[in-house]
C-alpha positions as CSV (number, residue, x, y, z in Angstrom):
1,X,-15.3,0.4,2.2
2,X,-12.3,-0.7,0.8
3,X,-9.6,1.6,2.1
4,X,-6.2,1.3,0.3
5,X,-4.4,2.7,1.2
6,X,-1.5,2.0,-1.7
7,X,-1.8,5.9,-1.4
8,X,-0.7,6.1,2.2
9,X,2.8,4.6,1.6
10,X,4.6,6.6,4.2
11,X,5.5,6.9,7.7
12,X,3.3,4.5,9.7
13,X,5.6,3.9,12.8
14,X,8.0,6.5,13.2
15,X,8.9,6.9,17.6
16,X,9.1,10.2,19.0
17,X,13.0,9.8,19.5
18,X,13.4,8.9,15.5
19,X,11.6,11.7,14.3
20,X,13.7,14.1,15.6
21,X,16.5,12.9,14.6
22,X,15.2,12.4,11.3
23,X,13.7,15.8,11.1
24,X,16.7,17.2,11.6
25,X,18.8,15.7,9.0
26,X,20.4,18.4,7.3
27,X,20.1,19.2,3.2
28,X,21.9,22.1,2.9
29,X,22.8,21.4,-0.6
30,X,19.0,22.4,-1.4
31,X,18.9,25.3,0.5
32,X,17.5,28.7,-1.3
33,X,14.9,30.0,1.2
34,X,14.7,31.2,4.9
35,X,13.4,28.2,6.7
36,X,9.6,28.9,8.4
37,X,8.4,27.0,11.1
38,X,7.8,23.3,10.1
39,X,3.9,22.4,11.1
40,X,3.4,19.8,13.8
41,X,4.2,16.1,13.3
42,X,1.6,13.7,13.2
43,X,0.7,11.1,16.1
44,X,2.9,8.4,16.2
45,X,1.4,5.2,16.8
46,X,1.6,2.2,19.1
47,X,4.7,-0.2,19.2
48,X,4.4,-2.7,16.3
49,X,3.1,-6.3,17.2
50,X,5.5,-9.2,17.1
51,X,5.4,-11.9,15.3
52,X,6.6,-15.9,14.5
53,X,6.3,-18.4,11.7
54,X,5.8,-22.0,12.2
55,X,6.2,-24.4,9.2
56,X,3.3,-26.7,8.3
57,X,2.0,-29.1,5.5
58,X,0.6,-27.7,2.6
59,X,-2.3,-30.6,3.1
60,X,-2.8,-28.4,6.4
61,X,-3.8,-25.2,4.6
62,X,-7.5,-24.7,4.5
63,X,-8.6,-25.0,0.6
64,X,-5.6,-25.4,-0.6
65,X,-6.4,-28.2,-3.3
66,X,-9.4,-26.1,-4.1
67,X,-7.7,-22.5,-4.6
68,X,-7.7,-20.6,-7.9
69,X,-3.8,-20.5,-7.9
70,X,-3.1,-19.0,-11.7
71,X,-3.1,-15.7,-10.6
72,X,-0.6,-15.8,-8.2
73,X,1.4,-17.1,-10.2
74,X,0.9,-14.5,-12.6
75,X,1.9,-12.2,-10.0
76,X,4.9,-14.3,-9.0
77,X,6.9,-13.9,-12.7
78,X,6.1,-10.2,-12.9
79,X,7.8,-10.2,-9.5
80,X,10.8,-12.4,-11.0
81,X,11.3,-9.4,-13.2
82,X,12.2,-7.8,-10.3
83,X,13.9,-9.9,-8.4
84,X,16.3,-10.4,-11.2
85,X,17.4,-7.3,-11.7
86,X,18.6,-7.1,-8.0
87,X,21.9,-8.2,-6.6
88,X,21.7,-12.1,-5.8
89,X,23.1,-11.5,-2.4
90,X,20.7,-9.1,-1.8
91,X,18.5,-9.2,0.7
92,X,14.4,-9.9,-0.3
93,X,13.2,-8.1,2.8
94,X,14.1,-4.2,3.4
95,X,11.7,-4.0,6.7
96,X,10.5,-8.0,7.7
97,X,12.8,-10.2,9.1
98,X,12.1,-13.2,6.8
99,X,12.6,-14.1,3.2
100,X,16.4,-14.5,2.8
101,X,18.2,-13.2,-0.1
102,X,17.3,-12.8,-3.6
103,X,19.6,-16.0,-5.0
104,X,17.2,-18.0,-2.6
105,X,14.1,-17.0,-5.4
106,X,16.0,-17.5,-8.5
107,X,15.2,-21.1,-8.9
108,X,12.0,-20.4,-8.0
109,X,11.7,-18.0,-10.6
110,X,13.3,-19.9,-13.3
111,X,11.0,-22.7,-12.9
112,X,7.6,-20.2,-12.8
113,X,8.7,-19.6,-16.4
114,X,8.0,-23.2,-17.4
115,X,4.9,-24.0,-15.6
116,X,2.2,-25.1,-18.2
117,X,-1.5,-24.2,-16.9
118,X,-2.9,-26.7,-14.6
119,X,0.5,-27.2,-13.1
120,X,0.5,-24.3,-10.3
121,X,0.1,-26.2,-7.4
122,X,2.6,-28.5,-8.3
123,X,4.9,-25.6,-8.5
124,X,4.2,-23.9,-5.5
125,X,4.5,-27.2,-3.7
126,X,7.9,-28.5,-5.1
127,X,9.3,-25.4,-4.6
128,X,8.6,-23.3,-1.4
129,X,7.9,-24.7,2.5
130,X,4.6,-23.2,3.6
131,X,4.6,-21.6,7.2
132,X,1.4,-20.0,9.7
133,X,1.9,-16.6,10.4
134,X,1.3,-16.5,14.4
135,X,0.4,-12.6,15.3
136,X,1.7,-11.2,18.8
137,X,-1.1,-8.3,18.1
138,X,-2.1,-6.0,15.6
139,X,-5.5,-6.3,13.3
140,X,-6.2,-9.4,11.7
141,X,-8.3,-8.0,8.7
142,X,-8.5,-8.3,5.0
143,X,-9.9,-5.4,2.9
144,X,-10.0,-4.8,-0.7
145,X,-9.2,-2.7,-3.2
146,X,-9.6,-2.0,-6.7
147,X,-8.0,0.9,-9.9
148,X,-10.9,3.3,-10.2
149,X,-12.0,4.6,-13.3
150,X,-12.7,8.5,-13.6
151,X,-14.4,10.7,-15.7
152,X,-11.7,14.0,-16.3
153,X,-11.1,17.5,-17.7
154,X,-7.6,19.1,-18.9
155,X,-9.1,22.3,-17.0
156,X,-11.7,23.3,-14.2
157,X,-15.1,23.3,-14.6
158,X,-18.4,22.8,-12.4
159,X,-18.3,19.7,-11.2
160,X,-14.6,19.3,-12.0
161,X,-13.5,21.5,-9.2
162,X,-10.7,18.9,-7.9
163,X,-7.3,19.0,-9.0
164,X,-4.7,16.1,-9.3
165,X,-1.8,17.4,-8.7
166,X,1.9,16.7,-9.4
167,X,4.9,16.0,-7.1
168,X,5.8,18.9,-5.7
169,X,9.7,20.2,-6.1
170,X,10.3,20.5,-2.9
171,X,8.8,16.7,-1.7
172,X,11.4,14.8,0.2
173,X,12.1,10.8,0.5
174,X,14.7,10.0,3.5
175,X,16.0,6.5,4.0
176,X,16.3,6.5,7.6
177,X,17.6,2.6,7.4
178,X,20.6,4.3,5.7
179,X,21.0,6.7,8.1
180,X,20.6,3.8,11.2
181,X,23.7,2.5,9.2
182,X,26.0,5.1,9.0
183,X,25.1,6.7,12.4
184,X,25.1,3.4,14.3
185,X,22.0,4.2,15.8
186,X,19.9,1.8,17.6
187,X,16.6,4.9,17.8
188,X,16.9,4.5,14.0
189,X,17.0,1.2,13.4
190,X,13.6,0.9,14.9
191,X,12.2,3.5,12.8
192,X,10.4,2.7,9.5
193,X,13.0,2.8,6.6
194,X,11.3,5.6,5.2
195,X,9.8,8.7,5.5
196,X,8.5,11.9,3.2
197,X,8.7,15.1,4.2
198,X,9.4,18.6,2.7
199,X,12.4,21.0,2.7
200,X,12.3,23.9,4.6
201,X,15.1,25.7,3.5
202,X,17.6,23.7,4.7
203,X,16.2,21.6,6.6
204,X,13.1,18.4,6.3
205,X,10.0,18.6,8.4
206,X,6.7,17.0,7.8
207,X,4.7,18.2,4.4
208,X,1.5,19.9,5.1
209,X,-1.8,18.3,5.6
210,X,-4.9,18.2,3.3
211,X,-6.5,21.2,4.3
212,X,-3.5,23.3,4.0
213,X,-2.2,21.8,0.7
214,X,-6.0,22.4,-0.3
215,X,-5.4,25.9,0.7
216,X,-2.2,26.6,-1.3
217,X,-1.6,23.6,-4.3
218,X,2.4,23.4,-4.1
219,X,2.7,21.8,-7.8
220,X,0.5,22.1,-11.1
221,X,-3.0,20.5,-12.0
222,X,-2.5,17.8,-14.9
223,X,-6.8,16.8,-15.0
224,X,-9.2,17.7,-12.9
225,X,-12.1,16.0,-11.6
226,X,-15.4,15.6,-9.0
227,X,-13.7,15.9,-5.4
228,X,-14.9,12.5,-4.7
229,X,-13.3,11.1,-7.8
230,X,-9.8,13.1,-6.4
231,X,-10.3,11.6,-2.4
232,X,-11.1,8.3,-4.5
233,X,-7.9,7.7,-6.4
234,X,-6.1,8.6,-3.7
235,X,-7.3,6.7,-1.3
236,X,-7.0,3.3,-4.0
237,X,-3.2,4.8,-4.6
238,X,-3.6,4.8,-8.4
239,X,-6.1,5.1,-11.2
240,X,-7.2,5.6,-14.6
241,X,-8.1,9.0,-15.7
242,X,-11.1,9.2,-18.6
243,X,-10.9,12.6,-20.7
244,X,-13.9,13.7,-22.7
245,X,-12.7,12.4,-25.9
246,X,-12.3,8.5,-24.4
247,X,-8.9,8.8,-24.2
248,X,-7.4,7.3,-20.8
249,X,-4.2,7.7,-18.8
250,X,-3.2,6.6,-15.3
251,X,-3.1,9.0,-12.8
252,X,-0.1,6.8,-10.8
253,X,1.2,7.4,-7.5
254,X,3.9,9.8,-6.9
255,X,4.1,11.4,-3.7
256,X,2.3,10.9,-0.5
257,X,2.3,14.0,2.2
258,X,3.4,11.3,5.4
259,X,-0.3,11.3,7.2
260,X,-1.5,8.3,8.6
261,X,-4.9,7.9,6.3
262,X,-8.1,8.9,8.4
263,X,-11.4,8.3,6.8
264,X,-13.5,11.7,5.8
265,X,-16.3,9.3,5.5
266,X,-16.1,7.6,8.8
267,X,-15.8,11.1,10.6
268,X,-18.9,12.5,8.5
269,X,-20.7,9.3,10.0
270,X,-19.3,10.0,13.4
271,X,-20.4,13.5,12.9
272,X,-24.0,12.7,12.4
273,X,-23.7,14.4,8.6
274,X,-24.3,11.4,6.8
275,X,-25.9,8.0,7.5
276,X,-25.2,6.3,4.4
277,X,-21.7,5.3,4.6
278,X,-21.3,4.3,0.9
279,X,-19.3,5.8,-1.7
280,X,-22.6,7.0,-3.3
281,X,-23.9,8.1,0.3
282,X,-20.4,10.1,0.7
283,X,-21.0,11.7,-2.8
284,X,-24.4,13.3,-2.3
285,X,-23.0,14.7,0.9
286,X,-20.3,16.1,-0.7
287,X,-22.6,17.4,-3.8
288,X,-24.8,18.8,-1.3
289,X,-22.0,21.2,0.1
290,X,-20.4,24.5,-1.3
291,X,-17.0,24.4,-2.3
292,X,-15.3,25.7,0.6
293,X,-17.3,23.0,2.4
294,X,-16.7,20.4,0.4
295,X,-12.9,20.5,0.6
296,X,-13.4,21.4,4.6
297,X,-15.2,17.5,5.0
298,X,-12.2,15.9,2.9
299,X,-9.5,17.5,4.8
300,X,-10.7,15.7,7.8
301,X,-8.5,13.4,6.4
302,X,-5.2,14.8,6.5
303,X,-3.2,12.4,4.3
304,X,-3.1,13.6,0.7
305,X,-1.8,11.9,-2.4
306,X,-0.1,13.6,-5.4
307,X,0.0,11.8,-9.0
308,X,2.1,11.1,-11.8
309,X,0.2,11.4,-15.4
310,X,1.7,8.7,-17.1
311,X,0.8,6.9,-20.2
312,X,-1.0,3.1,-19.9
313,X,0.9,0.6,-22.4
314,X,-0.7,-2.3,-21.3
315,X,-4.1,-2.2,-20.5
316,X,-4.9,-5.9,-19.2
317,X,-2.4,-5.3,-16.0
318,X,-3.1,-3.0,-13.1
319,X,-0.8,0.0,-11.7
320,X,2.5,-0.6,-10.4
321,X,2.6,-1.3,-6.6
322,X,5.5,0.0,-3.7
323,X,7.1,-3.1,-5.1
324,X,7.5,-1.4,-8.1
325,X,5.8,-3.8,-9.8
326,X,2.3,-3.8,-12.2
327,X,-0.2,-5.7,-9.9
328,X,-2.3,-8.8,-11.0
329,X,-6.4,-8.9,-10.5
330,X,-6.6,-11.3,-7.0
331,X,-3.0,-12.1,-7.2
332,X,-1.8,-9.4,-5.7
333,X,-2.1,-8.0,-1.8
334,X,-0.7,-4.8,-0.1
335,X,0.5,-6.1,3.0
336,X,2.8,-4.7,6.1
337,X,6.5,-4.6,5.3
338,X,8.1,-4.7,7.8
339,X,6.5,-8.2,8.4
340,X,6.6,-9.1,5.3
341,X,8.8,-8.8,2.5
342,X,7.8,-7.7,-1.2
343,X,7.8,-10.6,-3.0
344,X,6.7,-13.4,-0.4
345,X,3.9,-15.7,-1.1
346,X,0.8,-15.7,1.4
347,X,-2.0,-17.6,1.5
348,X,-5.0,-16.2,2.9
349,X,-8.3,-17.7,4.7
350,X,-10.8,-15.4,5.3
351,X,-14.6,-14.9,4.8
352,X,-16.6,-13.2,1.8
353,X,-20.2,-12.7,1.1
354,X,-20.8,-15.3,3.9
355,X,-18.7,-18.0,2.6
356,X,-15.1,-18.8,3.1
357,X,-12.4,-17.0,0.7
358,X,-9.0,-18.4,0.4
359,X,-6.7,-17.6,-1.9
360,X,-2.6,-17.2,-2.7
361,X,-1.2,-13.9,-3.3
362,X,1.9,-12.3,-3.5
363,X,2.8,-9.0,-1.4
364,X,3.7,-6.5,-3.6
365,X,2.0,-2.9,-2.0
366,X,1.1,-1.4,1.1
367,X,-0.4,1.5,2.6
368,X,-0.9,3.8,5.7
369,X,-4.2,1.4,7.0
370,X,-2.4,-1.6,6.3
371,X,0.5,-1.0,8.4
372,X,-1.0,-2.5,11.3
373,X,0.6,-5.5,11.6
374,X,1.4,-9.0,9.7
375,X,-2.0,-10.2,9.6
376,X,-3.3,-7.1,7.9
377,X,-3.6,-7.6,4.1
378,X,-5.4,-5.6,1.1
379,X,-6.4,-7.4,-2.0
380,X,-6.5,-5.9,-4.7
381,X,-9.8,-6.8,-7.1
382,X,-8.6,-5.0,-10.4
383,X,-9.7,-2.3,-12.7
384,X,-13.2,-0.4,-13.2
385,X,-16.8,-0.2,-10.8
386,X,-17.0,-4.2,-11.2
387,X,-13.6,-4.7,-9.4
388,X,-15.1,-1.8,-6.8
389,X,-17.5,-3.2,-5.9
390,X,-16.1,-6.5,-5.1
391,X,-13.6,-4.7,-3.7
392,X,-16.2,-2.7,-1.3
393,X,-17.7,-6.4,0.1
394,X,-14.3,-7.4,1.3
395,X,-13.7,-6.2,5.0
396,X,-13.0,-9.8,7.2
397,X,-12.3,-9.5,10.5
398,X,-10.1,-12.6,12.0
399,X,-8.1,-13.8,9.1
400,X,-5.4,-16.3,9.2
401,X,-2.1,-16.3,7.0
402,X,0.6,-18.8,5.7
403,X,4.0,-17.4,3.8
404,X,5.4,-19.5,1.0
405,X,9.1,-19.1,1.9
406,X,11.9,-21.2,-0.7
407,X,13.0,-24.2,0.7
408,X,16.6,-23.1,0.3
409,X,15.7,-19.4,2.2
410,X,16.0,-19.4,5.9
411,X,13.6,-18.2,8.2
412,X,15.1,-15.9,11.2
413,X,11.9,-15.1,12.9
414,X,10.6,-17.5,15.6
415,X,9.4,-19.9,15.2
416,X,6.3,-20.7,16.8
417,X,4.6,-24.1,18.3
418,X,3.0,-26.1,15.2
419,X,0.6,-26.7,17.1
420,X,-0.8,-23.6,16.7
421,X,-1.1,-24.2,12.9
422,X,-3.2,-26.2,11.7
């Protein structure tokens, strides 16, 4: 299945000791209510892997010559767009330790603009130093994902018993590297730059899980649709929304609740409840359940998405990423930020329908299952149940990576033994 998993963008590696600091960061500004008793804080997870980069030939990438490389590039100049909006002496990376700053890209960027089809490789060749990703630990996996397409009402109905919610008022974002900054704090500084949260009062503790944001919805409904539709959009981060009429909108990331994501359809497997695994499988399950039981299997999963309803103006490009940028069919991949920055160039070798898949994308999302290290990468297919189910094939185990870095942009992490990299 492909888990994105754009829809879990928040904490994914928070330690015990930066939590409560963070927790207890004060807003008083926003206080207007006593302050109940926050619920418990999710499980943090293991230290993060280590990692080092050692440059190599582009003759030593595997498929290289033979790569479909157009799409990447497409992906590349939307992310110029970006890039040039920022401070040059900014850095690229907020989280990875590699990528230098954003005048390093601005050649780069000038030059994508003038590349004629045909000429990509040249491009990527004259222009950026390629460089294997060596993993200290983590997963090496590559997943896929895909914009859904789904059928909606403005109100409830049988069958459209699901709502998709707004961002709630009282939904928090904290920039803990800010805080690391102005506190001097080493506990911090290892903490993820961000977390979400909610106000309590005057204070910011986790947000609620599934089941209890099933239980009382903090904002308004803008569609509604099949439960599985909901779990689906949020689970891919973004999607379009179909009303009766034909008309669509996409139902965009807003808000996530801070949950790491934990399949409802692996734990009905694990249950015994189901033995067909699929999205179809997971559907009839669900169908086959009263209401109250329905939502009870989905909030096995405790992460939970909330949308914006926003208006699509181009049809041919896919949501925006957390790079806050629109992302391009099989040029784009979530990836793990604090390896790797948005923006950077990686070249993928893995294995699909029983042949070899390689490919260059550029990192421009990332999600709560994808935060496992930099060797753990989503790729997104594109729009519709064609792109889904392409998507759905994609789960390689054992992938390798290489990072296009600009041969004018230093690389801090270590290197490793070249060796190693062919």
């Amino acid at each position: 299945m492909a888990h994105h998993l754009a829809a879990q963008r928040a904490w994914a590696g928070l330690r015990w000791g930066a939590a409560a600091a963070a927790v207890s960061l004060s807003v008083s500004a926003c206080a207007s209510r006593p302050s109940p008793t926050p619920p418990s804080r999710p499980t943090p997870p293991a230290a993060a892997p280590d990692f080092r980069l050692a440059p190599v030939s582009f003759s030593q990438l595997p498929g290289w010559r033979e790569a479909a490389l157009a799409p990447a590039l497409a992906a590349f100049r939307r992310q110029c767009d970006s890039f040039e909006a920022r401070t040059p002496d900014a850095s690229v990376a907020r989280e990875a330790r590699y990528g230098g700053a954003v005048r390093d890209w601005l050649p780069a960027c000038s030059a994508a603009e003038m590349v004629a089809p045909g000429g990509e490789r040249a491009f990527f060749e004259s222009h950026f130093v390629a460089n294997f990703v060596e993993s200290g630990g983590g997963q090496a996996r590559l997943t896929g994902y895909f914009e859904p397409v789904v059928n909606v009402l403005w109100s409830r109905a049988p069958g459209y018993t699901e709502p998709l919610l707004e961002r709630p008022f009282d939904a928090v974002t904290v920039d803990v590297g800010a805080f690391a900054e102005a506190y001097d704090s080493d506990v911090l500084r290892g903490a993820p730059r961000r977390l979400t949260g909610k106000l309590y009062g005057d204070r910011v503790g986790p947000y609620p899980s599934r089941a209890e944001i099933g239980a009382a919805p903090p904002s308004p409904a803008f569609a509604w649709a099949h439960p599985v539709d909901v779990y689906t959009l949020q689970i891919q981060g973004s999607g379009r929304i179909r009303f009766p009429d034909g008309s669509e909108r996409r139902a965009a990331y807003a808000f996530q609740n801070g949950y790491r994501w934990r399949s409802a359809i692996g734990r009905a497997r694990d249950l015994g409840r189901i033995t067909d695994s699929s999205w179809g499988g997971f559907r009839r399950y669900i169908d086959s359940l009263d209401e109250q039981g329905a939502r009870a299997a989905l909030a096995e999963d405790p992460s939970y998405v909330f949308f914006a309803n926003e208006a699509i103006t181009d049809p041919t490009i896919g949501p925006k990423g957390a790079a806050n940028v629109h992302l391009t069919p099989m040029g784009s991949m979530a990836v793990d930020p604090a390896f790797h920055p948005y923006g950077a160039l990686i070249f993928f070798d893995a294995q699909y329908d029983g042949g070899p898949m390689r490919g260059l994308v550029v990192a421009q999302d990332t999600g709560g299952a994808i935060r496992r290290g930099p060797l753990r990468g989503d790729l997104f297919f594109g729009t519709g149940a064609d792109a889904g189910a392409r998507a759905e094939r994609m789960n390689a185990e054992g992938v390798r990576f290489w990072t296009l870095i600009p041969r004018t942009a230093g690389t801090p992490v270590a290197l490793a033994d070249p060796a190693i990299a062919g």
